[in-house]
N, C-alpha and C positions, 0 to 999 in steps of 0.2 A: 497432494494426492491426484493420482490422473482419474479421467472418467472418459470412459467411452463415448465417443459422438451418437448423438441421439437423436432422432426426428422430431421427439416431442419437444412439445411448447413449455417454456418455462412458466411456474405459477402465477401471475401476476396478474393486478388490474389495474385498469386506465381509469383515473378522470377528470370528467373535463373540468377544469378550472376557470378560464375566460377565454369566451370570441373577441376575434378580432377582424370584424370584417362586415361587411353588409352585401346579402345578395337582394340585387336589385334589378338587373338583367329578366326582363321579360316578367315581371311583377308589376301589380297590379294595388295600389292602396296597403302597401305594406309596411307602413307603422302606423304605430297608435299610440296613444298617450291613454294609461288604467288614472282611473281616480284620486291615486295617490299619487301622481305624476313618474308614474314608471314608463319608461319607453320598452316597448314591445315591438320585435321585429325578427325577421328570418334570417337564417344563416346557410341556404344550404336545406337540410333536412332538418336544422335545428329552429327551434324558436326561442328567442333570446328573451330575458325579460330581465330591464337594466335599470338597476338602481341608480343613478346619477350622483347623488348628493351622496352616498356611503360607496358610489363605484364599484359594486359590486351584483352578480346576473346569478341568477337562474334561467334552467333550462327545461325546456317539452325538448323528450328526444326520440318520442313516438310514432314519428312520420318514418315513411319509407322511401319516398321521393323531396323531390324539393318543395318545399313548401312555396309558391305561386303568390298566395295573397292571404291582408288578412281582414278581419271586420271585427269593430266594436261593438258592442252594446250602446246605446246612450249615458246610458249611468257609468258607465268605465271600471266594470266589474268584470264583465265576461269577454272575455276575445274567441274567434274564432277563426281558423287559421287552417290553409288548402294547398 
């Protein structure tokens, strides 16, 4: 069947499954290792938190610029990320 050319957007949605990549460029203290020995680090606007041992990340996708730097807590529970 034909269809008319259309401007709108098809339904769909994106997501992210794995980074690959480390911004590092003009950062400052930007990994950390959480308590459980997860590696925490920037991508861009994204903040990566990577499982090692099962190789698999979540992500913070709430920043609106590049994320710059980040800082631990002592205990390796809380990260905070700029």
């Amino acid at each position: 069947n034909y269809s008319p050319h259309t401007d709108a957007f098809p339904e769909s949605e994106l997501e992210l499954e794995h980074v690959f990549g480390y911004r590092g460029l003009n950062s400052r203290d930007a990994v950390c290792v959480t308590a459980s020995g997860k590696l925490v680090y920037p991508a861009s606007r994204v903040c990566v938190v990577h499982d090692l041992s099962l190789n698999r990340q979540h992500f913070f996708l709430r920043h609106t610029k590049a994320v710059m730097c980040l800082a631990g807590h002592p205990n390796g529970r809380v990260i905070a990320s700029g």
